[in-house]
C-alpha positions as CSV (number, residue, x, y, z in Angstrom):
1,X,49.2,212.7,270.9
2,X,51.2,210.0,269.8
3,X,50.4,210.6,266.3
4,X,50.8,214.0,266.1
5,X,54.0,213.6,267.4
6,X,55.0,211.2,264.8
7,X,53.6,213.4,262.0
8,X,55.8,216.0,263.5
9,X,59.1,214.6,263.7
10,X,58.0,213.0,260.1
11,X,58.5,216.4,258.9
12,X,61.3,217.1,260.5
13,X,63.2,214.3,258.9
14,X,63.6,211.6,261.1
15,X,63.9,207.9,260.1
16,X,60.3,206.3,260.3
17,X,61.8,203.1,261.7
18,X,63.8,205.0,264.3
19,X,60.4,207.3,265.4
20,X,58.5,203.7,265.5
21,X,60.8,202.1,267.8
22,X,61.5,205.0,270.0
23,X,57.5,206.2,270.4
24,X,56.1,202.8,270.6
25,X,58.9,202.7,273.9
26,X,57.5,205.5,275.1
27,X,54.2,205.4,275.1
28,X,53.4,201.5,275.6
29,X,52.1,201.6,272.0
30,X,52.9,197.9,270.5
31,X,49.8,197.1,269.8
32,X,48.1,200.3,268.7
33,X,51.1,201.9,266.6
34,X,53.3,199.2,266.2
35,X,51.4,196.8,265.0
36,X,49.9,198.4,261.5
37,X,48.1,198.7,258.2
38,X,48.3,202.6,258.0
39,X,50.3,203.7,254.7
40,X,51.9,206.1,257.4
41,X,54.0,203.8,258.6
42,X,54.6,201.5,255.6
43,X,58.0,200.4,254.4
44,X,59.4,201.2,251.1
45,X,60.2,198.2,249.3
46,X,62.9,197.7,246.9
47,X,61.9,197.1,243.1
48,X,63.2,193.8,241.8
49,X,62.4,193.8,237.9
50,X,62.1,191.2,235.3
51,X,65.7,191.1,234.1
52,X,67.7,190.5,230.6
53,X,69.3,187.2,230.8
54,X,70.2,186.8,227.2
55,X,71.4,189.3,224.3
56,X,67.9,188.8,222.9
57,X,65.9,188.7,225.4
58,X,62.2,191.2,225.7
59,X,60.4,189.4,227.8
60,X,60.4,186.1,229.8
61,X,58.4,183.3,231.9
62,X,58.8,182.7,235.2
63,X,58.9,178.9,236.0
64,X,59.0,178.8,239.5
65,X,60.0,180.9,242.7
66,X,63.0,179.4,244.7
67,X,62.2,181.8,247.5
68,X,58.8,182.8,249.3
69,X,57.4,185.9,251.1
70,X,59.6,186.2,254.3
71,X,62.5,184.4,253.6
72,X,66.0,186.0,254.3
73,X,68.3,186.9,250.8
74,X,71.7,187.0,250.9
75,X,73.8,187.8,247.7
76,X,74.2,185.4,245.1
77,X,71.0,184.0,245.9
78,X,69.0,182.6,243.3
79,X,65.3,184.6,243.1
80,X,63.1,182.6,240.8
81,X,63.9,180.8,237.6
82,X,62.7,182.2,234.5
83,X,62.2,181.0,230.9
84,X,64.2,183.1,228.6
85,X,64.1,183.1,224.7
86,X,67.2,180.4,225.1
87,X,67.0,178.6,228.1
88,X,65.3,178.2,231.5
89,X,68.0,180.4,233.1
90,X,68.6,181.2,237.4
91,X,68.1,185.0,238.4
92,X,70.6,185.3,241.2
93,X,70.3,188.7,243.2
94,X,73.2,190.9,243.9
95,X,71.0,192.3,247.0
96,X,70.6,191.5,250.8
97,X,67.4,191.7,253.1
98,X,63.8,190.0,252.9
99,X,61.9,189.2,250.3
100,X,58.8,190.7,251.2
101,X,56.1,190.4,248.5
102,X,56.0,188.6,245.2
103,X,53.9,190.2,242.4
104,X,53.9,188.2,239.7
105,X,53.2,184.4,240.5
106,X,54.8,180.9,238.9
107,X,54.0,180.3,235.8
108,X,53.6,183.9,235.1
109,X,53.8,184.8,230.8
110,X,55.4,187.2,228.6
111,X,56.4,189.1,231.6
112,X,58.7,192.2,229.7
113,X,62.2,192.9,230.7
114,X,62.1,195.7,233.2
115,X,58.8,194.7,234.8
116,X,58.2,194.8,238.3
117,X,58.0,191.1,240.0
118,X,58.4,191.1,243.3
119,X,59.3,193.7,246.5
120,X,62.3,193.1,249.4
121,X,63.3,195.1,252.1
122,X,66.4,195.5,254.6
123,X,66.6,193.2,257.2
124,X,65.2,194.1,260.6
125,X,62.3,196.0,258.8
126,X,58.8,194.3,258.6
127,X,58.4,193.2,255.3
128,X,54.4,192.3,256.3
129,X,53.9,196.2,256.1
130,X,55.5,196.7,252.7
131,X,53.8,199.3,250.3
132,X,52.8,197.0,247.7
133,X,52.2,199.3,244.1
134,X,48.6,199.8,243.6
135,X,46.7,201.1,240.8
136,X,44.1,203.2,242.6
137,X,47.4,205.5,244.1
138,X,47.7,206.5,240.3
139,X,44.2,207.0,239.3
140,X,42.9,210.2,239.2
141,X,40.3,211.5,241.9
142,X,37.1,213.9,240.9
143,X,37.5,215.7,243.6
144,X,41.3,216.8,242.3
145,X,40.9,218.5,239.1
146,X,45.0,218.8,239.3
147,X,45.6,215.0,239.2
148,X,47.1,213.9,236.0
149,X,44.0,211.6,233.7
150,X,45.7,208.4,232.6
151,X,48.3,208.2,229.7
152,X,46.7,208.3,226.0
153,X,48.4,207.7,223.0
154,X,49.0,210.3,220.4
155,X,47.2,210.1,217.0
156,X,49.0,208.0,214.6
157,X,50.9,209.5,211.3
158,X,51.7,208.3,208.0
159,X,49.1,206.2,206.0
160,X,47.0,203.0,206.4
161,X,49.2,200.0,206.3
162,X,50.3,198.3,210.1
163,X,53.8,198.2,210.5
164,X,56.2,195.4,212.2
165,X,57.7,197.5,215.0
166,X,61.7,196.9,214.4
167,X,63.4,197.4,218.3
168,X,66.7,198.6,219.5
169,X,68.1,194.6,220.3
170,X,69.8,194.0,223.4
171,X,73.6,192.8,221.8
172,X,75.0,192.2,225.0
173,X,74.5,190.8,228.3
174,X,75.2,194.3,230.0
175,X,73.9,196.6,227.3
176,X,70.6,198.8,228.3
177,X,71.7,201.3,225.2
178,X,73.3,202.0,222.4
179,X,74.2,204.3,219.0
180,X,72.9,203.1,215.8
181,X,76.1,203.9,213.6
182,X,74.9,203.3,209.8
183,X,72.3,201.8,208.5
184,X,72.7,199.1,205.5
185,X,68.9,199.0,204.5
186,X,67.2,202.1,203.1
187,X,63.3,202.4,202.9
188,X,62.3,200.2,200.0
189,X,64.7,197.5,200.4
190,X,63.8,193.8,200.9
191,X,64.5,192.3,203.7
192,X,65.1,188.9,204.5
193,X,66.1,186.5,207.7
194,X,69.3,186.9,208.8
195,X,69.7,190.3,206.7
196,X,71.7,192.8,208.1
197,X,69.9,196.2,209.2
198,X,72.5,198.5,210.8
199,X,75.6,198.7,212.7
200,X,75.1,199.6,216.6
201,X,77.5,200.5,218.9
202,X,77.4,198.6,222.3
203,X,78.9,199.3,225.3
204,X,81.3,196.3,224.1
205,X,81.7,196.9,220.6
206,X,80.6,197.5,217.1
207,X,78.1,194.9,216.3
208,X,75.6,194.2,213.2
209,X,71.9,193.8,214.2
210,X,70.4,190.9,212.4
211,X,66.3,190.5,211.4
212,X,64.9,187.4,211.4
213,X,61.9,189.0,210.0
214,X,60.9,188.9,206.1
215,X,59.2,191.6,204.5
216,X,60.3,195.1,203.7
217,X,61.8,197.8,205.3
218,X,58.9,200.8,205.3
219,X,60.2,203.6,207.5
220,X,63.7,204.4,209.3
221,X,62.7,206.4,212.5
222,X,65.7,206.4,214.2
223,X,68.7,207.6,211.6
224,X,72.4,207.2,211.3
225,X,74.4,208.8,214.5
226,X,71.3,208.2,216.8
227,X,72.8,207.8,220.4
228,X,71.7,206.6,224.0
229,X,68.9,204.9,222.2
230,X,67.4,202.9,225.0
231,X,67.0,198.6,224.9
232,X,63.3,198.5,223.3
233,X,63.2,201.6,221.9
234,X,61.4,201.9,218.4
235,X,63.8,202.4,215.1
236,X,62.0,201.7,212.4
237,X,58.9,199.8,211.0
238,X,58.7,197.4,208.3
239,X,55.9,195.9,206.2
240,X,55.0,192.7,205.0
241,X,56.4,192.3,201.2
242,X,54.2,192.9,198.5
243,X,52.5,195.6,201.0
244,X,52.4,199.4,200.2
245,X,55.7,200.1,202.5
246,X,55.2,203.8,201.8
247,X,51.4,203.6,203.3
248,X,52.9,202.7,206.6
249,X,51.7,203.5,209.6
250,X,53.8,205.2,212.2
251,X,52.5,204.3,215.6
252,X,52.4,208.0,218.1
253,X,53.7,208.3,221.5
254,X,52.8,208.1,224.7
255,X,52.0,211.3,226.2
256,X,49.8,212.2,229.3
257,X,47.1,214.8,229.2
258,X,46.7,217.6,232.5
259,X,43.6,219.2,233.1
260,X,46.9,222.4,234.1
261,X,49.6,223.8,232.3
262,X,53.1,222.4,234.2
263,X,53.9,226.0,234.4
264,X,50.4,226.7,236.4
265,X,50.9,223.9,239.5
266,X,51.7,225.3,242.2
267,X,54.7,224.0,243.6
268,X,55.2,223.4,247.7
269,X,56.5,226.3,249.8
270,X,59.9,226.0,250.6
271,X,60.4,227.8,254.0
272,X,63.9,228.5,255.2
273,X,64.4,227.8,258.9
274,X,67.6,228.2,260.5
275,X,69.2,226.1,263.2
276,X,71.9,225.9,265.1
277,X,72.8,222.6,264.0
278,X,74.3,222.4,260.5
279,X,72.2,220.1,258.5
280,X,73.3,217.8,255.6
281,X,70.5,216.0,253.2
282,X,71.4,212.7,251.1
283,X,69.3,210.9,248.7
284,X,68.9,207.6,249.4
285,X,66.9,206.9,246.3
286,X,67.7,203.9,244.3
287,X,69.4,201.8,247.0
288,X,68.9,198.2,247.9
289,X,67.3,198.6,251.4
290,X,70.2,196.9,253.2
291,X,72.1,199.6,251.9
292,X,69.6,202.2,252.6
293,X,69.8,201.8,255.9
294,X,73.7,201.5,256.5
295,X,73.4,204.9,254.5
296,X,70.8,206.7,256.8
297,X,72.1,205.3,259.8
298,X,75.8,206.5,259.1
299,X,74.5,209.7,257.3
300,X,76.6,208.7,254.5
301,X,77.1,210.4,251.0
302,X,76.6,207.2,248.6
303,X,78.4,208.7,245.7
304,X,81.3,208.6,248.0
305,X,81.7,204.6,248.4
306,X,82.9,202.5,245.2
307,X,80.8,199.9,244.2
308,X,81.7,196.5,243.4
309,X,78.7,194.8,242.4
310,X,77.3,194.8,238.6
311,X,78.1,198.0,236.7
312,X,79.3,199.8,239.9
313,X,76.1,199.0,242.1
314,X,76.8,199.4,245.7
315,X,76.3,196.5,248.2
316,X,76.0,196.3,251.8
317,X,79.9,195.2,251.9
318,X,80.9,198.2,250.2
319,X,79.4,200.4,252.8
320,X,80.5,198.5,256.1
321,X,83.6,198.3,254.2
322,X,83.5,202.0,253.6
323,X,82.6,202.6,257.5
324,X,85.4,200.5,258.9
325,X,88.1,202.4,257.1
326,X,86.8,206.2,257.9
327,X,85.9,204.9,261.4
328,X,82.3,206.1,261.4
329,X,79.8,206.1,264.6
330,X,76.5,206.2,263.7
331,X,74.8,209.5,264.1
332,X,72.0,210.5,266.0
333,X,69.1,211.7,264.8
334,X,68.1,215.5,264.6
335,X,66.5,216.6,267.3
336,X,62.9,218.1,266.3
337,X,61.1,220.3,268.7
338,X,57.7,218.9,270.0
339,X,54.5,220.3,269.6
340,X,53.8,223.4,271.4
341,X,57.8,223.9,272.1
342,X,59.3,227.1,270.1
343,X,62.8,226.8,269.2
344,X,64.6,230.0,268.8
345,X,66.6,230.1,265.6
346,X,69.8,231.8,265.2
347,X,70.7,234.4,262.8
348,X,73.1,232.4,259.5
349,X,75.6,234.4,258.0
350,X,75.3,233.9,254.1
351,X,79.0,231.9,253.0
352,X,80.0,233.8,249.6
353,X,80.7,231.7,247.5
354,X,84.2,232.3,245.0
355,X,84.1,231.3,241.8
356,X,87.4,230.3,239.8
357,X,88.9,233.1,237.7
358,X,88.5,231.6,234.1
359,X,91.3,229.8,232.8
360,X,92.8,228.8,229.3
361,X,90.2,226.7,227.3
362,X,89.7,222.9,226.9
363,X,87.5,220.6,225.1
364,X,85.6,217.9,226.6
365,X,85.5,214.2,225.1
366,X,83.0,212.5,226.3
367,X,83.7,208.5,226.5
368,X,82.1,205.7,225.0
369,X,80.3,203.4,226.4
370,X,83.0,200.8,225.5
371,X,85.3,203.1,227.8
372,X,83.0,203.8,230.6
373,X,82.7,199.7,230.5
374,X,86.1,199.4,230.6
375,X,86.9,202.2,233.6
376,X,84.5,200.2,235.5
377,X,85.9,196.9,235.3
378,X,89.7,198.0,235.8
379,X,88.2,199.8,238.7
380,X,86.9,196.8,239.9
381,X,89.5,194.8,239.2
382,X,92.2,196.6,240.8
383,X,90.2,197.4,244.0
384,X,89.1,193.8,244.7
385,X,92.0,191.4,243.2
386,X,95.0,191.8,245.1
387,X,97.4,191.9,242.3
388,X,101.3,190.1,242.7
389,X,103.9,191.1,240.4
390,X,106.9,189.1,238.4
391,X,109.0,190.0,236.2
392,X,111.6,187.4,234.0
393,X,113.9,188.5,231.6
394,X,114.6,186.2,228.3
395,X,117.2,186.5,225.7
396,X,115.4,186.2,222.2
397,X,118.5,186.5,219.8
398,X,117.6,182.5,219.2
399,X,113.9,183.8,218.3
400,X,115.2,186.6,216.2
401,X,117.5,184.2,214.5
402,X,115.1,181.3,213.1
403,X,112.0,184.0,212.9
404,X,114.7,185.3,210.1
405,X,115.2,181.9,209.1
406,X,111.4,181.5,208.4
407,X,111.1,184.5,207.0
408,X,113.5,183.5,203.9
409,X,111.7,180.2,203.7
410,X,108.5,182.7,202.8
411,X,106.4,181.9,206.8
412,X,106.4,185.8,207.7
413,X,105.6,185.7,211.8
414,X,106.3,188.1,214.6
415,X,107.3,187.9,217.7
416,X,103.8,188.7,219.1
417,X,102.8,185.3,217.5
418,X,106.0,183.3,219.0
419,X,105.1,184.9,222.4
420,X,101.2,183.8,221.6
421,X,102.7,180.6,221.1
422,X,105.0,180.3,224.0
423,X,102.6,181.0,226.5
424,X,99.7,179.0,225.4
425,X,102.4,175.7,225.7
426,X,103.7,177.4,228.9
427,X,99.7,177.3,230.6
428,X,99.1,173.6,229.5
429,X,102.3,172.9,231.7
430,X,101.7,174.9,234.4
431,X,98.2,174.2,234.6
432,X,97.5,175.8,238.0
433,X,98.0,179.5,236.2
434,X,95.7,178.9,233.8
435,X,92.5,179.5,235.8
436,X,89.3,181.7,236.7
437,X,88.2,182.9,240.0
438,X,84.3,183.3,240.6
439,X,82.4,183.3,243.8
440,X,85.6,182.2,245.9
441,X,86.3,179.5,243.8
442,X,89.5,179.2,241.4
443,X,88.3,177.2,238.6
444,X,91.1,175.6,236.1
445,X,90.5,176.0,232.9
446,X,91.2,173.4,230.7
447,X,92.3,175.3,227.3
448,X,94.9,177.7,226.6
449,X,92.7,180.4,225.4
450,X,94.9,183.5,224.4
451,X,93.2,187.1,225.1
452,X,95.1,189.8,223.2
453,X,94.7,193.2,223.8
454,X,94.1,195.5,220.9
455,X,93.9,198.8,221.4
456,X,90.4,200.6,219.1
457,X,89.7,204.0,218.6
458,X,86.5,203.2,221.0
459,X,88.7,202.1,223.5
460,X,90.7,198.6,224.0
461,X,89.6,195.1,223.0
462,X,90.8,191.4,224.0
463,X,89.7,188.9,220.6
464,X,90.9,185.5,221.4
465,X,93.2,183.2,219.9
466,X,91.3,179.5,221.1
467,X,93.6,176.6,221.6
468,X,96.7,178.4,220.7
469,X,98.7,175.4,221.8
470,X,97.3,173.3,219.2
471,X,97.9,175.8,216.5
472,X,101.1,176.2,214.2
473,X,102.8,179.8,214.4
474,X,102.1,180.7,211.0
475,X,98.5,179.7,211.7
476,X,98.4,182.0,214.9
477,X,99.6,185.0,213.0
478,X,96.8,184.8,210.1
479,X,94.0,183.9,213.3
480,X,95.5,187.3,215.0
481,X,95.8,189.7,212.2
482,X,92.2,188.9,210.7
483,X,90.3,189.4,214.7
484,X,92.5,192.5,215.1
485,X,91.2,193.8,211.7
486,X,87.8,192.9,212.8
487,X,88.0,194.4,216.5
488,X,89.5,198.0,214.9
489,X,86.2,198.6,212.9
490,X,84.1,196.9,215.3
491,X,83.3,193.8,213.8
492,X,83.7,191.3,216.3
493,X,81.1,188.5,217.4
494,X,80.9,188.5,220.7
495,X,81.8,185.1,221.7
496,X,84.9,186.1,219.6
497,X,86.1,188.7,223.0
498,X,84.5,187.7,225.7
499,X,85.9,184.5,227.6
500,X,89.4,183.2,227.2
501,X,91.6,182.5,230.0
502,X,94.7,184.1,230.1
503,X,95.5,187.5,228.7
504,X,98.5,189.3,226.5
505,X,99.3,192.7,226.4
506,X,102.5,193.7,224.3
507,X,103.8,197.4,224.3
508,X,107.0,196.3,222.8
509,X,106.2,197.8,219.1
510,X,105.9,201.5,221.1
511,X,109.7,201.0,222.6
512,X,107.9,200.7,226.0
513,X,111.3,198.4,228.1
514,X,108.4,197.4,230.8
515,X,105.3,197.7,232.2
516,X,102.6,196.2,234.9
517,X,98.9,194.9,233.8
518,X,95.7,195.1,235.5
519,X,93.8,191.1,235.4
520,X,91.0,191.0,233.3
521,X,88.4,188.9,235.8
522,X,87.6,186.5,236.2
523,X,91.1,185.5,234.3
524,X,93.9,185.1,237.1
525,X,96.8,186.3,235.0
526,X,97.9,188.7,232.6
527,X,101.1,189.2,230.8
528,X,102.9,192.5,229.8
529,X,105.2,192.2,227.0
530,X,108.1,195.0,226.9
531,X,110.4,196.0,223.5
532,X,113.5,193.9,223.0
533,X,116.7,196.1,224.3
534,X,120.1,195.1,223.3
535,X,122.8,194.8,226.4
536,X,126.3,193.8,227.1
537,X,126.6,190.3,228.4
538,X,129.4,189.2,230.9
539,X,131.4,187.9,228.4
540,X,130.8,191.1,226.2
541,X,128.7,190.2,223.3
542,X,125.6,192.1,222.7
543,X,122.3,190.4,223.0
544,X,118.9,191.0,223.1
545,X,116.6,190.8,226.1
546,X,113.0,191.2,226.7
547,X,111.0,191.5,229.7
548,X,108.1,190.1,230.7
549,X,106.1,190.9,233.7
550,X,102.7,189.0,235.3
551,X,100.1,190.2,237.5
552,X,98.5,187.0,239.0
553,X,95.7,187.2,241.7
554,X,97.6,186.0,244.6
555,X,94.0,184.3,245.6
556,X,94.3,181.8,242.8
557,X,97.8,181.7,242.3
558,X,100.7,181.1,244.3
559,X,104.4,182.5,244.4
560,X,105.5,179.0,243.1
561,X,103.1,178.5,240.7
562,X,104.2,182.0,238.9
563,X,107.7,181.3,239.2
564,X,107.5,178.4,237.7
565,X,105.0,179.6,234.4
566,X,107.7,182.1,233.8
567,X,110.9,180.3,234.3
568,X,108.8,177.5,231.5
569,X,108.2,180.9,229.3
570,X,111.8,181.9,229.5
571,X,112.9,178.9,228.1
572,X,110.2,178.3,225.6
573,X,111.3,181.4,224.1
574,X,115.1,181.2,224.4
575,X,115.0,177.6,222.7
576,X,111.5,178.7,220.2
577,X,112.9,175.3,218.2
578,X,110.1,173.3,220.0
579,X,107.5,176.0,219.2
580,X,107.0,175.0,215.6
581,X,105.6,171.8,216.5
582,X,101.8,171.4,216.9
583,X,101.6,170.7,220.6
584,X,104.6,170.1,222.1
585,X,103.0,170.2,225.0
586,X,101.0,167.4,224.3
587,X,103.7,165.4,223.1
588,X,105.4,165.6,226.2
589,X,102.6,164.2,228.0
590,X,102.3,161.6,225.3
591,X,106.2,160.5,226.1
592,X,105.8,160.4,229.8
């Protein structure tokens, strides 16, 4: 009886772990039901796959496992560490609950990125009753001429010759596709190490795919304009050289054979039962299980909740985070009529749904992946940093005055570069400003690195100015206009945009008098640059005065500590004299 009632309030949609607890209480069952190998009652296991833990990474070792079958994971964790094409690197976890089964042992090879390694669950769940992927659940049965047979490849085209498969390249740490822009090499051309093939659009930037092969380039299978072209993907083959490249083999595609037509299975009956209780359904598909069960339990919409874990992931903080603030109880579950019982259902009124009178027209632009990259992490930023605000106000006719002066002497700088300049000295003596924040920990950072925001057609870019203390003005300026060049038609490396440690943005050239930042994390600090305005001064004289506002994480950085970076600023830039020396920060440590 037991298990008929299980199977019954299975269908009705009840949590398997709530049914478990609640029938094994009622019917004395903890050694018969609760204690179990029956797939009925299996938990679902969360996937953890091989990751990508370099640009160039397809596949990977794994050295050793840091945590075994049953231990607790919290986030940060590190998992296992695995032998990249670079390094022996740590894969920490952004997930919470129990490891529950490891499928691919130490010393494991050429294990490909994306492959399945191990199984966790939320904690409380038994991880001992895991389902654990098995080959047999995907082989087909004789006695079910429906089941699919197993995948076969399609017949090869082309001619005779093998080809060296050419891959979409992972370019970035984050990226899982791209858009090949242009290619360089056409079908014919030589092609040596370190040759460029095409131009691909990340979700960071423009970037040129390198081949380290040798041979030539047989057959371009992807062309120019391709998009969401997926990490792995196959663009083109190439052939040794002296080969026939035009007897090249293209290799066919997976496909999987049914004994019936798509169109001829016969799809489940949907009956429509009515109830007096209004009923919503959420997918919880694709959740870590600590937060599938926060979900389930609180009958939660997850596209509701913001994530703030890698590319928008939800964690378990987010959701208790999300309950908390909406003041949620959790909900009981829906009650299910027992075998036998008859429940008599009530007569629903069809709602009629209105639809919105058409309106003028519009035109939808969808965004880059640069942009969505960038939506995510402003999101982020400004959700999770608690941002502080100050604002000084600096006279620059002095800086005006001798950037004239260098002008006639034939140095041609801006005020962008003086400013570059200014605060670069201004970090390396207010060193507590010039920091990082990662994993509760404020980091100082011992260069003045200068991020610069450059606004792209593909969206905005930071290259970096290294060690702009140490660098002459004039030296800045030819540094600044040659990475902005580079970042407007996507050419930047990306060690040459990703890092630095405190961050520039200047709207002054647009006329805009002020404006506010968002941080770029883990960087504690960014600094908006407003237009020079001309105002009456007490003793009425015009000058000219520019503001400056930062947004610091008030984590990292204190009131004190801000006040005192921008009073340095204000006077670095109202006496810019000192500014066309190397380092006079340097040299004042030197004198002291």
């Amino acid at each position: 009886m037991a298990t008929s009632l299980f199977r019954s309030a299975l269908k009705g949609g009840l949590h398997k772990n709530y049914l478990r607890k609640t029938l094994c209480a009622s019917f004395n069952l903890e050694k018969i039901l609760c204690i179990h190998t029956s797939s009925l009652l299996n938990v679902k296991g969360q996937e953890i796959n091989m990751p990508s833990l370099s640009p160039t990474m397809t596949e990977g070792n794994i050295v050793k496992w840091l945590k075994k079958e049953g231990d607790k994971i919290s986030a940060g964790d590190v998992l296992c560490e695995i032998q990249t094409d670079k390094a022996v690197m740590a894969f920490e976890t952004e997930e919470e609950g129990v490891l529950a089964k490891i499928l691919v042992p130490d010393d494991a090879k050429e294990i490909k990125v994306g492959a399945l390694i191990a199984l966790m669950v939320a904690e409380g769940e038994d991880w001992k009753s895991v389902e654990t992927p098995d080959a047999k659940s995907v082989t087909p049965t004789a006695s079910n001429s429906q089941e699919e047979e197993p995948q076969e490849s399609e017949q090869t085209t082309g001619g005779n010759t093998p080809g060296i498969e050419l891959n979409m390249p992972s370019l970035s740490p984050t990226m899982s596709e791209g858009t090949i822009i242009k290619w360089h090499k056409k079908p014919g051309d030589k092609v040596s190490a370190g040759d460029v093939l095409c131009d691909i659009q990340t979700d960071k930037a423009v970037m040129s795919f390198e081949t380290e092969e040798e041979g030539t380039l047989a057959k371009i299978l992807l062309g120019d304009d391709s998009k969401d072209v997926k990490v792995g993907d196959l663009i083109a083959l190439m052939v040794a050289e002296g080969e026939d490249w035009n007897d090249v083999q293209v290799p066919g595609k997976k496909k999987t054979k049914s004994s019936v037509p798509k169109e001829d299975v016969q799809k489940p009956k949907v009956e429509a039962h009515t109830s007096s209780e209004p009923t919503t359904r959420h997918s919880y598909d694709g959740y870590s299980p600590a937060v599938r069960s926060l979900l389930e339990l609180y009958a939660i919409d997850g596209s509701k909740i913001v994530g703030t874990g890698k590319q928008g992931k939800i964690l378990k903080g987010d959701v208790l985070k999300y309950v908390t603030e909406n003041h949620l109880s959790i909900k009981p579950p829906r009650t299910v009529p027992l075998p036998g019982e008859t429940s008599s259902p009530k007569t629903v009124t069809p709602t009629t749904v209105s639809r919105p009178t058409k309106g003028p027209g519009y035109v939808d632009i969808p965004l880059t992946g640069m942009r969505l990259t960038i939506a995510k992490r402003l999101t982020e930023s400004k959700t999770m940093i608690p941002h502080a605000y100050a604002t000084a106000e600096s006279n620059i006719d002095s800086l005006l005055g001798l950037r004239k002066q260098l002008k006639s002497a034939g140095i041609s700088v801006s005020v962008n570069d003086f400013i570059i300049k200014a605060v670069a000295v201004a970090l390396k003596q207010c060193p507590l400003v010039n920091c990082h924040f990662v994993k509760d920990q404020v980091i100082l950072q011992e260069t003045s690195d200068i991020s610069i925001a450059v606004a792209t057609e593909a969206g905005l870019i930071t290259p970096i100015v290294t060690n702009a203390d140490n660098k002459a003005l004039d030296e800045i300026s030819a540094e600044i206009k040659e990475l902005a060049g580079r970042a407007r038609i996507g050419k930047l490396q990306l060690h040459e945009f990703q890092g630095g440690s405190f961050t520039i943005s200047n709207l002054g050239m647009f006329d805009i008098s002020e404006f506010s930042a968002i941080i770029n994390p883990p960087q504690c600090g960014i600094l908006a640059i407003g237009s020079g305005r001309s105002v009456i001064a007490i003793n009425g004289k015009p000058q000219t005065i520019m503001t400056a506002t930062l947004s610091y994480d008030s984590r990292a950085i204190s009131e004190s500590a801000a006040s005192n970076f921008l009073e340095t600023l204000q006077g670095l830039l109202q006496t810019p004299a000192s500014l066309l020396l190397t380092s006079p920060a340097n040299k004042k440590r030197a004198s002291n």
